[in-house]
C-alpha positions in Angstrom: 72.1 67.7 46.4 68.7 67.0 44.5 70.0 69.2 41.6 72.6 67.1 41.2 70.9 63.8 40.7 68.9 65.5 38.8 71.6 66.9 36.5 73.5 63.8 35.9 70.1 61.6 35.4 69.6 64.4 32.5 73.3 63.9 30.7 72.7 60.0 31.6 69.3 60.4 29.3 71.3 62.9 26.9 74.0 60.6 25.8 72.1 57.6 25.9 69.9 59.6 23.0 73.3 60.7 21.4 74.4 56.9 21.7 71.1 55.7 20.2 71.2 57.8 17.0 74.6 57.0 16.6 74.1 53.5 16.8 70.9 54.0 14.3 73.2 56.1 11.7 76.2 53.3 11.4 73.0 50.2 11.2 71.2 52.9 8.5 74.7 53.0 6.2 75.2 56.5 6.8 79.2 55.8 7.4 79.6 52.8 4.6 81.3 54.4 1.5 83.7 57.4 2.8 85.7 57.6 0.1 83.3 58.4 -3.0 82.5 61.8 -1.9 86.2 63.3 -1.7 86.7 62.1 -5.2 83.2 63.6 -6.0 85.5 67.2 -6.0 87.6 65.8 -9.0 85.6 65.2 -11.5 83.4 67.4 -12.7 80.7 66.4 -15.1 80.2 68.6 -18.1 76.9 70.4 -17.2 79.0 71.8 -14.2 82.0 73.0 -17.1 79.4 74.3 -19.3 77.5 76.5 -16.5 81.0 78.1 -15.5 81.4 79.1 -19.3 78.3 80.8 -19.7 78.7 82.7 -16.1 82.2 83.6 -17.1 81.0 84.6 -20.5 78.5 86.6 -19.0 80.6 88.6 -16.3 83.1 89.1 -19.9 79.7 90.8 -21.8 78.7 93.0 -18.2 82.5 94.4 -17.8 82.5 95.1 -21.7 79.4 96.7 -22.0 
């Protein structure tokens, strides 16, 4: 029977901890813009373009030669 106070006082302190950092995360702005990064994917800028080019270019020169 001990055990078992014991064991529920622990999950009490566990998802009071979990609640706590949650409640710090929304207050910090960790949830406030949820859109920007799933249009992030879309549009690439053009050092990213220019990189795929040259390793493209290169993996073209290695099969060639």
């Amino acid at each position: 029977m001990k055990i078992l106070f014991l064991l529920i006082s622990i999950s009490i302190l566990v998802a009071g901890g979990f609640l706590a950092l949650f409640i710090w995360a929304v207050r910090s702005g960790q949830f406030d813009d949820t859109k920007t990064p799933s249009f992030r994917m879309l549009f690439e800028s053009k050092s990213e373009k220019e990189q795929e080019k040259k390793i493209n270019n290169d993996e073209e020169n290695h099969t060639r030669g």
